[in-house]
PyMOL Python script that loads the backbone (N, CA, C, O; Angstrom):
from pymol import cmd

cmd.read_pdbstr("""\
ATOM      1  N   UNK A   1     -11.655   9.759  12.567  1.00  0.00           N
ATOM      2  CA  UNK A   1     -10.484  10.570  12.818  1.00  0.00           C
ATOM      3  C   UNK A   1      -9.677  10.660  11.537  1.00  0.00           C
ATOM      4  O   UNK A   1      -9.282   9.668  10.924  1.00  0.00           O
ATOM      5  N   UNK A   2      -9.476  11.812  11.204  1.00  0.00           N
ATOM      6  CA  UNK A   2      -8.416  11.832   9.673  1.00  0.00           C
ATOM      7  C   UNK A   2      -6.905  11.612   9.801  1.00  0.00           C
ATOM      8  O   UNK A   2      -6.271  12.016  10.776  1.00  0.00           O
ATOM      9  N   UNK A   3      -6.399  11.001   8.848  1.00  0.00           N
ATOM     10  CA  UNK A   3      -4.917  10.690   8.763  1.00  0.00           C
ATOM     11  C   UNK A   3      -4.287  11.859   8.582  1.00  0.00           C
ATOM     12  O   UNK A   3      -4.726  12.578   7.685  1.00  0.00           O
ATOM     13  N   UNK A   4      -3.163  12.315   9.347  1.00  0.00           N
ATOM     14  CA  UNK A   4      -2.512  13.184   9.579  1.00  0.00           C
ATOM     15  C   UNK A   4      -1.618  12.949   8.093  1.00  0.00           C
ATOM     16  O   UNK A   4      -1.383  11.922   7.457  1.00  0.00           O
ATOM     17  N   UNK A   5      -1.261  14.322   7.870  1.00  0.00           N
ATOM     18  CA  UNK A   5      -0.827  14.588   5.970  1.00  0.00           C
ATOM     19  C   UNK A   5       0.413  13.850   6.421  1.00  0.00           C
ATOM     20  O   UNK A   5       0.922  13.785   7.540  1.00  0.00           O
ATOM     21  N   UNK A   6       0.865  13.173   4.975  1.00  0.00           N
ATOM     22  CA  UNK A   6       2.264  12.215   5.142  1.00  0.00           C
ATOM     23  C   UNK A   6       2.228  10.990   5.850  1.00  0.00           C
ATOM     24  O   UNK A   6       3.005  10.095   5.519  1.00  0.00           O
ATOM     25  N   UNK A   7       1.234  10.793   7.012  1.00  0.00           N
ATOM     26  CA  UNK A   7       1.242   9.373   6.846  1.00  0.00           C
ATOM     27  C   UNK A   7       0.466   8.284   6.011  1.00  0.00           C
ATOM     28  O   UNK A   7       0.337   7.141   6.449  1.00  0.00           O
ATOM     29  N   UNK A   8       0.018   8.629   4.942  1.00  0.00           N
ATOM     30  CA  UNK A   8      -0.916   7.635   3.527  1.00  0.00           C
ATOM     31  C   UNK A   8      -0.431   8.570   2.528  1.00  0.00           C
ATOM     32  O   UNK A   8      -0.527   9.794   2.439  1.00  0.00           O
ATOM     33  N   UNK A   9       0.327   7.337   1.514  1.00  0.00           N
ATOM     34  CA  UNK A   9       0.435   7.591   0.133  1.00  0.00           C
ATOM     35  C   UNK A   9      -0.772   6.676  -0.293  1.00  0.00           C
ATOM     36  O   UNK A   9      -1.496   5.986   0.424  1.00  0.00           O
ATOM     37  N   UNK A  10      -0.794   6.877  -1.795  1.00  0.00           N
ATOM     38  CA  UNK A  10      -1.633   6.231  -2.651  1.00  0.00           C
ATOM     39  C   UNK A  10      -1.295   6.138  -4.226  1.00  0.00           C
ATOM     40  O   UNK A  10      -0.963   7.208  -4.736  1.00  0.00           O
ATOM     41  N   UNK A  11      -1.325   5.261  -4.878  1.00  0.00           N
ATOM     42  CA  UNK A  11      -1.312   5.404  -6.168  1.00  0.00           C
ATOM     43  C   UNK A  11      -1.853   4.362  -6.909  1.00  0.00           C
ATOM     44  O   UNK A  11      -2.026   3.190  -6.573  1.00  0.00           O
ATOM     45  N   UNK A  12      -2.111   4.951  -8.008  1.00  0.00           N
ATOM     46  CA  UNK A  12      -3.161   3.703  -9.168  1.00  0.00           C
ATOM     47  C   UNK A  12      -2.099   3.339 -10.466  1.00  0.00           C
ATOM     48  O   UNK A  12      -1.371   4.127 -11.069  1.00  0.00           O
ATOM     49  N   UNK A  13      -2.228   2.208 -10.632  1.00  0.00           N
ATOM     50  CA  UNK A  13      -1.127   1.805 -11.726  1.00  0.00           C
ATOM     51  C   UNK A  13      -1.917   0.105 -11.549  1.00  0.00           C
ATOM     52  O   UNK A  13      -2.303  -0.559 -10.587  1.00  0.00           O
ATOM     53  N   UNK A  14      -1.876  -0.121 -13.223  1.00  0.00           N
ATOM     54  CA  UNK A  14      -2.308  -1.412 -13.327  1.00  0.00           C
ATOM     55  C   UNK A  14      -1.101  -2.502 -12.765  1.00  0.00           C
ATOM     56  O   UNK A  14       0.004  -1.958 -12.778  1.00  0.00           O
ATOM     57  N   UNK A  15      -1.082  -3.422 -12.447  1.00  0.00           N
ATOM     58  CA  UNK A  15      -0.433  -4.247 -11.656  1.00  0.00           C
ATOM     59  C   UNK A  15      -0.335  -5.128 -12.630  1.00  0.00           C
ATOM     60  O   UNK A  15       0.772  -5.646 -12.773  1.00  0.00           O
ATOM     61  N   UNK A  16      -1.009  -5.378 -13.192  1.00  0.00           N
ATOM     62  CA  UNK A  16      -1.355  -6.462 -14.736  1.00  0.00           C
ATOM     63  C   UNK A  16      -0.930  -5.427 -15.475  1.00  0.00           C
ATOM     64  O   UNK A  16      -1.297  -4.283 -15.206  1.00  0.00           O
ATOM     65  N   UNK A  17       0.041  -5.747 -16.674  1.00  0.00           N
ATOM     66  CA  UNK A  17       0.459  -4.667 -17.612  1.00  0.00           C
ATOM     67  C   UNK A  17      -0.867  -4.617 -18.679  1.00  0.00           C
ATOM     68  O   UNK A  17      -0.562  -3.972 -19.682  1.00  0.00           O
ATOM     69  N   UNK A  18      -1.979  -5.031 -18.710  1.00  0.00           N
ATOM     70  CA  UNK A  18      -2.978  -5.161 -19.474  1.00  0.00           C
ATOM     71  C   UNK A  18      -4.124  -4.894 -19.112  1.00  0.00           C
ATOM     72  O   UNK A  18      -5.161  -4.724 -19.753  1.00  0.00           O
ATOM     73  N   UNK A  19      -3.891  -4.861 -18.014  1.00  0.00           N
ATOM     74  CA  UNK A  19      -5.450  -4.821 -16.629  1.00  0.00           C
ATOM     75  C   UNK A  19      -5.914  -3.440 -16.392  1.00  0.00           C
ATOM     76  O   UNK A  19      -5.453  -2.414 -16.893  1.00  0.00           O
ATOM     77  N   UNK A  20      -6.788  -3.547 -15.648  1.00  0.00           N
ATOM     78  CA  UNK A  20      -7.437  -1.513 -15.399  1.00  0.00           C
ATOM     79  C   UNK A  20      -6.303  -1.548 -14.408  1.00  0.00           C
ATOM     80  O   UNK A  20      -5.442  -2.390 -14.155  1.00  0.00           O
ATOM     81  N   UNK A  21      -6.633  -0.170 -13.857  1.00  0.00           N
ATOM     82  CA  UNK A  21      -5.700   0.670 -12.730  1.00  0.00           C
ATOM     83  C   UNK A  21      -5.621  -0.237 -11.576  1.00  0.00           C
ATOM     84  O   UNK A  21      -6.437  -1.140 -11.758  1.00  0.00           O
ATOM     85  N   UNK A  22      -5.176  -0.342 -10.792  1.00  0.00           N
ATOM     86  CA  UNK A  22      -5.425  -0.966  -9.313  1.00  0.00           C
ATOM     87  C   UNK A  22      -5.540   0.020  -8.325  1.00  0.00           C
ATOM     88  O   UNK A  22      -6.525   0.502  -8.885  1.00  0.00           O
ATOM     89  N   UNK A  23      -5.446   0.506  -7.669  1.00  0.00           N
ATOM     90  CA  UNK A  23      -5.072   0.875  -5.472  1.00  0.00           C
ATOM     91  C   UNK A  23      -4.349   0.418  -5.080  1.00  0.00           C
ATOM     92  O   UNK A  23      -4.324  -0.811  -5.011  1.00  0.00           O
ATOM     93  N   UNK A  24      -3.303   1.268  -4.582  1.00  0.00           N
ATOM     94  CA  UNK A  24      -1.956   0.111  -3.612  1.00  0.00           C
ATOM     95  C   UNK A  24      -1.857   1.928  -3.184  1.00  0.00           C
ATOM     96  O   UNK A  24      -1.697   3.013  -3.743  1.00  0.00           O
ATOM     97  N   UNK A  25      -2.062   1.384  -1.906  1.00  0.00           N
ATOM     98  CA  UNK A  25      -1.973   2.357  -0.595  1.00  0.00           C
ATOM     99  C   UNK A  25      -0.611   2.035   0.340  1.00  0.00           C
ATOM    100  O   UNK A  25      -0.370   0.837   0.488  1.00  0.00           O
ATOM    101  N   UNK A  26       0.044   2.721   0.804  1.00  0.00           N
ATOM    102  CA  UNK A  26       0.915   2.822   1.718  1.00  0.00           C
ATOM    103  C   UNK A  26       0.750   3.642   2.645  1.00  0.00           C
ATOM    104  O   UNK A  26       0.367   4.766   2.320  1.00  0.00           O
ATOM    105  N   UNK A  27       0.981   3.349   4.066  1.00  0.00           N
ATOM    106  CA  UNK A  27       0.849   3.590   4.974  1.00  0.00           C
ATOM    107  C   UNK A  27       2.151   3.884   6.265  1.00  0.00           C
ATOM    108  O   UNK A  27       3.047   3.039   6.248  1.00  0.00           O
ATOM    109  N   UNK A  28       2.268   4.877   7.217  1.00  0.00           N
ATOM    110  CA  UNK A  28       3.497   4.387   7.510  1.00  0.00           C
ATOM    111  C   UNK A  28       2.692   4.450   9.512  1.00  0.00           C
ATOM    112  O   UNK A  28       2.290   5.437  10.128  1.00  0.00           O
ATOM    113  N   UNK A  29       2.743   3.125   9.914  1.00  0.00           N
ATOM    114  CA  UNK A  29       2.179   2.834  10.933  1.00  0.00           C
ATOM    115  C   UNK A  29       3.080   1.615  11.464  1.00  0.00           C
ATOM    116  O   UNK A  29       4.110   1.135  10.990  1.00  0.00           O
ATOM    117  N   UNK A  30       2.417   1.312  12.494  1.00  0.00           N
ATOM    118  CA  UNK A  30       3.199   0.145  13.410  1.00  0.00           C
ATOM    119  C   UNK A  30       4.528   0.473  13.678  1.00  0.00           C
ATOM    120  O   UNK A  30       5.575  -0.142  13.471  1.00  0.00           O
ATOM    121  N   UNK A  31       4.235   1.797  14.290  1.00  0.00           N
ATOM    122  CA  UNK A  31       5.658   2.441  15.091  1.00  0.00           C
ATOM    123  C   UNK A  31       6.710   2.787  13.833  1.00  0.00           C
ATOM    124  O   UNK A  31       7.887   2.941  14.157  1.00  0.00           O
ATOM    125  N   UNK A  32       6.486   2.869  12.942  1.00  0.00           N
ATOM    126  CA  UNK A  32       7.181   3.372  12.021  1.00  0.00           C
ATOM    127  C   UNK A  32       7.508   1.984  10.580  1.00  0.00           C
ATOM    128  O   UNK A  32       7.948   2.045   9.432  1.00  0.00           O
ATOM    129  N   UNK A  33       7.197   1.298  11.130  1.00  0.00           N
ATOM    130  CA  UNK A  33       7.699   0.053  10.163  1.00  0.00           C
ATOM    131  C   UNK A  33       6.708   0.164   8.893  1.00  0.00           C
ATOM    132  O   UNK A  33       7.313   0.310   7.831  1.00  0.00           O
ATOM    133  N   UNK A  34       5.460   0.128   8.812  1.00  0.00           N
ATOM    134  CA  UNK A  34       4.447   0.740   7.364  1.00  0.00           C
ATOM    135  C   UNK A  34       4.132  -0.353   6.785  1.00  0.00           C
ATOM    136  O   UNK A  34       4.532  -1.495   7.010  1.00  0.00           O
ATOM    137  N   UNK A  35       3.116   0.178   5.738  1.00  0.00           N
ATOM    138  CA  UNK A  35       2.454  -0.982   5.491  1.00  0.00           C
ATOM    139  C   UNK A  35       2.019  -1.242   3.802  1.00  0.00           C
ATOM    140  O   UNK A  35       2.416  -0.473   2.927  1.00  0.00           O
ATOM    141  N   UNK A  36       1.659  -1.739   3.681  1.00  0.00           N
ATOM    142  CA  UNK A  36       0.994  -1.691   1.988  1.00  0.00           C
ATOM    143  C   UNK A  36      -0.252  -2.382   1.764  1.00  0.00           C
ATOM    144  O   UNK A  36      -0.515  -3.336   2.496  1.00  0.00           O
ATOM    145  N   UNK A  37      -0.953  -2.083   0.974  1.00  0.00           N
ATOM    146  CA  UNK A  37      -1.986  -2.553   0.890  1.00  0.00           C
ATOM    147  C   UNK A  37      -2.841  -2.720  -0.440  1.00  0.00           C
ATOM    148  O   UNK A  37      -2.873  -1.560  -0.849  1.00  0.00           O
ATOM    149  N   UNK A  38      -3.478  -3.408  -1.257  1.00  0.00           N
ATOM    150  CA  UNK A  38      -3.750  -3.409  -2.641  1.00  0.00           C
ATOM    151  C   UNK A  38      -5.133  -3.385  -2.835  1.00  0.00           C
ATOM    152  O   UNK A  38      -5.594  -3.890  -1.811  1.00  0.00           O
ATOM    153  N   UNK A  39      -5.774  -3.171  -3.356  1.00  0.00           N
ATOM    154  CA  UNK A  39      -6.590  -3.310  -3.727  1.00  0.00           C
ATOM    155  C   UNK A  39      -6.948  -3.410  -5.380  1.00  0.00           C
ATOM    156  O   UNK A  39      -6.967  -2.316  -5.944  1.00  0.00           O
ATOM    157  N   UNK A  40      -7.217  -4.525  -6.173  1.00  0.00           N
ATOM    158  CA  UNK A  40      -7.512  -4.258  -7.458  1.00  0.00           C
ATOM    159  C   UNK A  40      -8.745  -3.860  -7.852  1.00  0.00           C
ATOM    160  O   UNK A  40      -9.717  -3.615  -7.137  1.00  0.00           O
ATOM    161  N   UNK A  41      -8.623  -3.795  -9.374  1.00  0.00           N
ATOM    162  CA  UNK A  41      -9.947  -2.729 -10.160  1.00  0.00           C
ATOM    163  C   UNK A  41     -10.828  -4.757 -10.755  1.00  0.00           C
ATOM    164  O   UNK A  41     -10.343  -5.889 -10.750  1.00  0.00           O
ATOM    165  N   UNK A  42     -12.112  -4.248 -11.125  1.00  0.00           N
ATOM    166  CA  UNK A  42     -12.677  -5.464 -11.834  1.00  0.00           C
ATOM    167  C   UNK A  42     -12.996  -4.576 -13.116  1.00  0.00           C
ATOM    168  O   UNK A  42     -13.948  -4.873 -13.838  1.00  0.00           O
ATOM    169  N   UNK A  43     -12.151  -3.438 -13.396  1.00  0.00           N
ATOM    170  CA  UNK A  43     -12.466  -2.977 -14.376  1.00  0.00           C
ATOM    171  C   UNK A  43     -13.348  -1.778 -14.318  1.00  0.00           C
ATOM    172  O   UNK A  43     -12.993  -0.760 -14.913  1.00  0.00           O
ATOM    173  N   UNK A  44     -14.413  -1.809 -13.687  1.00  0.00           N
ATOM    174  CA  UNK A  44     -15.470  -0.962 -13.028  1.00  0.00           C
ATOM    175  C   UNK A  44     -15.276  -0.288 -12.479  1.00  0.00           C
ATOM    176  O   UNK A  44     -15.878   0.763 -12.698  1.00  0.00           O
ATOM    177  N   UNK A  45     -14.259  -0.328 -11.291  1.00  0.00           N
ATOM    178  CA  UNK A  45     -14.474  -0.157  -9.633  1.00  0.00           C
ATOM    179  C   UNK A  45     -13.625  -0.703  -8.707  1.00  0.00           C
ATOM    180  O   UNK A  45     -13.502  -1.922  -8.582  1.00  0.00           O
ATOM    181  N   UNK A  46     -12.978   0.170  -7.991  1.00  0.00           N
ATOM    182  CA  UNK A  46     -12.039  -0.737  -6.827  1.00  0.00           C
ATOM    183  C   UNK A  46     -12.599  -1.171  -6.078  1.00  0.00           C
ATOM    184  O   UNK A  46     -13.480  -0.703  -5.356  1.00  0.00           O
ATOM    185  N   UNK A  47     -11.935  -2.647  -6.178  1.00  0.00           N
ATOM    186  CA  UNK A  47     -12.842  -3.916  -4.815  1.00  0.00           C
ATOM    187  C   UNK A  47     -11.766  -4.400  -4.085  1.00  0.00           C
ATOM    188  O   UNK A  47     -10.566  -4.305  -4.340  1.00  0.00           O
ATOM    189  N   UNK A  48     -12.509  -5.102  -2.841  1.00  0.00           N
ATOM    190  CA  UNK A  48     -11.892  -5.613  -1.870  1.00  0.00           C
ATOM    191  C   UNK A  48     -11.227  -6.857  -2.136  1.00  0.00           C
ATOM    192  O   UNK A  48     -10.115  -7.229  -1.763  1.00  0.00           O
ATOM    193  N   UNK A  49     -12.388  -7.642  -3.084  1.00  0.00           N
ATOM    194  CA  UNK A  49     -11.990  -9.110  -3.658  1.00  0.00           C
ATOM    195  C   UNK A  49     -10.932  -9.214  -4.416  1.00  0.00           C
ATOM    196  O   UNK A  49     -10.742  -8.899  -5.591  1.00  0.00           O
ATOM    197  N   UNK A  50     -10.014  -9.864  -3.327  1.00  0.00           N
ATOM    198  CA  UNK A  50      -8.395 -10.301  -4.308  1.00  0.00           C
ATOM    199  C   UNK A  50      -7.723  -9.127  -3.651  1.00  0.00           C
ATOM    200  O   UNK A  50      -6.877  -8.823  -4.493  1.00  0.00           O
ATOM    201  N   UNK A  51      -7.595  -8.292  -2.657  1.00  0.00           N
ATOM    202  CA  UNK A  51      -7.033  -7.296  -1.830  1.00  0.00           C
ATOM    203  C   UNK A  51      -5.703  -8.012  -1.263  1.00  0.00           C
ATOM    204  O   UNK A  51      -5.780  -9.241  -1.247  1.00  0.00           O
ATOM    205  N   UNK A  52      -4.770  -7.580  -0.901  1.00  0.00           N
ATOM    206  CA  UNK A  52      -3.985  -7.951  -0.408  1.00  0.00           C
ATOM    207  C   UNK A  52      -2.712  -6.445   0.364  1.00  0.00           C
ATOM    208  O   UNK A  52      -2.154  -5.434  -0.063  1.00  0.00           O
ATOM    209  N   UNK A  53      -2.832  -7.258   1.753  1.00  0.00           N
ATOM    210  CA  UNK A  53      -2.251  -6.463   2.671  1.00  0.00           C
ATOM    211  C   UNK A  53      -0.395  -7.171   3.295  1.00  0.00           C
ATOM    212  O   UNK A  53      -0.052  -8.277   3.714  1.00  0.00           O
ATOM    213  N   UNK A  54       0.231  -6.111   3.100  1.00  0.00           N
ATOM    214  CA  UNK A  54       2.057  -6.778   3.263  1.00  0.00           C
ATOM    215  C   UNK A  54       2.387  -5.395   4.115  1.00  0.00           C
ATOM    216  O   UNK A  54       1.919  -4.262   4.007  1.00  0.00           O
ATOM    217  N   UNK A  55       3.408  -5.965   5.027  1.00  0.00           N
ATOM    218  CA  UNK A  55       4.053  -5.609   6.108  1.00  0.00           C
ATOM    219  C   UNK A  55       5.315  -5.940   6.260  1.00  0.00           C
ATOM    220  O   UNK A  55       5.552  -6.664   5.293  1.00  0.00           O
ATOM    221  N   UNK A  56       6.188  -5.853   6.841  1.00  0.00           N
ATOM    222  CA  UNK A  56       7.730  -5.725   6.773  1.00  0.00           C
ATOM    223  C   UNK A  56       7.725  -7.233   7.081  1.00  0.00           C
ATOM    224  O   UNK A  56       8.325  -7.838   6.192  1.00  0.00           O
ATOM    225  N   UNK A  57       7.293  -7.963   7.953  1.00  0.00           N
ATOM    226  CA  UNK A  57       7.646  -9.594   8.053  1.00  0.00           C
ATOM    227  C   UNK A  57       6.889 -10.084   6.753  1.00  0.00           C
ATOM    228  O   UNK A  57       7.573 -10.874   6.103  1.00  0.00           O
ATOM    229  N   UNK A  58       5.709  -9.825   6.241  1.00  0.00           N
ATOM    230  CA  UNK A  58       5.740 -10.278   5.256  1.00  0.00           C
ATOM    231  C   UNK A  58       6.338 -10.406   3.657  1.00  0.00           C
ATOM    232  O   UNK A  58       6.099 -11.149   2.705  1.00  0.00           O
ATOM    233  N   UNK A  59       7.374  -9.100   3.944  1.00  0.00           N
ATOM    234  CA  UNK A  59       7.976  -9.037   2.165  1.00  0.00           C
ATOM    235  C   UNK A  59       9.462  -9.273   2.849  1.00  0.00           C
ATOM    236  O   UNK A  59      10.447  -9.144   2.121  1.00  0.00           O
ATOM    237  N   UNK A  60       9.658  -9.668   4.452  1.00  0.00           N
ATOM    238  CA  UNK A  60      11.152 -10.046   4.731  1.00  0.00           C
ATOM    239  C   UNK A  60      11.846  -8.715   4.870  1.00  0.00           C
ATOM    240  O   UNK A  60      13.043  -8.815   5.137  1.00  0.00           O
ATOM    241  N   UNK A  61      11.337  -7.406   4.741  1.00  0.00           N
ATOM    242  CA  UNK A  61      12.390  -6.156   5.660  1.00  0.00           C
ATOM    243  C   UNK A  61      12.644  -6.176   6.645  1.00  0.00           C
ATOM    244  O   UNK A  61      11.929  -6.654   7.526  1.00  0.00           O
ATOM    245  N   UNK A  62      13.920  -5.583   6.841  1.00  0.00           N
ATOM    246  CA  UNK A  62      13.980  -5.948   8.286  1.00  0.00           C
ATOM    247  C   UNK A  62      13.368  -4.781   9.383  1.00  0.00           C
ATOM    248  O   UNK A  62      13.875  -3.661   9.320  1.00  0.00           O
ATOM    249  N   UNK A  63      12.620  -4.952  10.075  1.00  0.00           N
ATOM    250  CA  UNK A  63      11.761  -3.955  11.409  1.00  0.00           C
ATOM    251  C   UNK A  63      12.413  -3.143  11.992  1.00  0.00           C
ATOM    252  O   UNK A  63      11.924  -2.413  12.855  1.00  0.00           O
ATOM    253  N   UNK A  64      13.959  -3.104  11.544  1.00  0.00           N
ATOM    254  CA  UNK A  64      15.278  -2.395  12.703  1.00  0.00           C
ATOM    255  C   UNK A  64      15.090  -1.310  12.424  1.00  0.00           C
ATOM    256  O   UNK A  64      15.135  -1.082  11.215  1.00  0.00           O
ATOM    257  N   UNK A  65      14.813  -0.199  13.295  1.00  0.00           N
ATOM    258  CA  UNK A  65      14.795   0.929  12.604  1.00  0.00           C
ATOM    259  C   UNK A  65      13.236   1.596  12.565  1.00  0.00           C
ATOM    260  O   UNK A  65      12.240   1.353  13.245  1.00  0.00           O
ATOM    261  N   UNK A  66      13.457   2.454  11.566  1.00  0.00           N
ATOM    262  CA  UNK A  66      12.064   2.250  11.062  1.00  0.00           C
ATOM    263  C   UNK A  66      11.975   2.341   9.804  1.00  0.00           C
ATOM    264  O   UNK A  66      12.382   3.396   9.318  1.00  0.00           O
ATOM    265  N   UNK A  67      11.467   1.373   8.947  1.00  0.00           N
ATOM    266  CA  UNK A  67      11.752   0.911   7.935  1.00  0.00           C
ATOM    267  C   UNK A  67      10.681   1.842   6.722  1.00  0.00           C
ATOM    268  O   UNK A  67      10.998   2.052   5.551  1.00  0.00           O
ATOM    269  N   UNK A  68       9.780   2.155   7.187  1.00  0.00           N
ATOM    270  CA  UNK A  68       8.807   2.794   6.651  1.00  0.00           C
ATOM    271  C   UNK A  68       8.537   2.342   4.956  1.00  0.00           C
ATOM    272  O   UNK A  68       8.635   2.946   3.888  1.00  0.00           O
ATOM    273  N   UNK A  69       8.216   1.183   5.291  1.00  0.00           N
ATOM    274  CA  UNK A  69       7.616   0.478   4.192  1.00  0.00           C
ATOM    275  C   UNK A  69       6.200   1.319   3.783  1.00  0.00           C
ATOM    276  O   UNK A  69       5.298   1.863   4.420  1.00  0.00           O
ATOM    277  N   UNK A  70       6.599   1.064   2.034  1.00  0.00           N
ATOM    278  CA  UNK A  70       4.981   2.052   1.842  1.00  0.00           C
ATOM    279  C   UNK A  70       5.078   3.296   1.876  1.00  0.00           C
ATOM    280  O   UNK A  70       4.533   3.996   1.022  1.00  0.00           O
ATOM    281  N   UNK A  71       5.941   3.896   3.080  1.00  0.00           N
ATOM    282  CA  UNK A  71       5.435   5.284   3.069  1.00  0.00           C
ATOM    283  C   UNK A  71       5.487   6.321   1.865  1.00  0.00           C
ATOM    284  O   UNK A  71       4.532   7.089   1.748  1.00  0.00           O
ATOM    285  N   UNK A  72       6.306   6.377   1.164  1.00  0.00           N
ATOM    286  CA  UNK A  72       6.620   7.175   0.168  1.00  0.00           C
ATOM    287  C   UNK A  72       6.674   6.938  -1.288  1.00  0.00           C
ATOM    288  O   UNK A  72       6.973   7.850  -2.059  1.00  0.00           O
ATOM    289  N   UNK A  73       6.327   5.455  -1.787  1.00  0.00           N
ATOM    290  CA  UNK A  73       5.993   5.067  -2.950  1.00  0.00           C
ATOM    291  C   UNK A  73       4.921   5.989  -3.651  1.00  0.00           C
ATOM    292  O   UNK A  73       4.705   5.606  -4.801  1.00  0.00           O
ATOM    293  N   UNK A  74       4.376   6.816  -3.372  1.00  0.00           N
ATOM    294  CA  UNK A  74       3.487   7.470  -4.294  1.00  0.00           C
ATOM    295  C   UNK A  74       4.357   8.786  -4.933  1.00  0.00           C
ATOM    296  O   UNK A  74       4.038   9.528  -5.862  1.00  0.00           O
ATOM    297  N   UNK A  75       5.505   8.794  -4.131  1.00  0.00           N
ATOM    298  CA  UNK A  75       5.906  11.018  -4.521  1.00  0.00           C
ATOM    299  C   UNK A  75       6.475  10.477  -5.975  1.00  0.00           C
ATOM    300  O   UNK A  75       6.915  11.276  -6.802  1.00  0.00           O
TER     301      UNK A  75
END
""", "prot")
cmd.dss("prot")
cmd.show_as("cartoon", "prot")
cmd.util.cbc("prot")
cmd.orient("prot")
């Protein structure tokens, strides 16, 4: 099923000021609260290994609302 336009951003930017590009996806799901998600480069190729996924309890936003973490970090 495809993601309806506007709910997934995406953008590549090294995370390491020295490192290849990374993946860090945003998402805006879980009733509006959103999500983030990383994925780094090994230089090659985006991999799963060393991925890391954050959500509003995990970076401490607060859920009131809808917080829409992620969603719009790419415009």
């Amino acid at each position: 099923m495809p993601i309806p336009a506007g709910l997934l951003t995406a953008g590549r930017a090294a995370v390491q000021a020295s490192g290849p590009a990374d993946l860090v996806i945003g998402s805006y799901e879980n009733g509006g609260d959103g999500a983030i998600t990383y994925l780094p480069s090994n230089g090659k190729k985006i991999t799963t290994s060393g991925s890391r996924a954050f959500g509003v309890d995990t970076v401490g936003v607060s859920a009131s609302g809808r917080p829409q973490l992620g969603a719009v970090f790419a415009d």
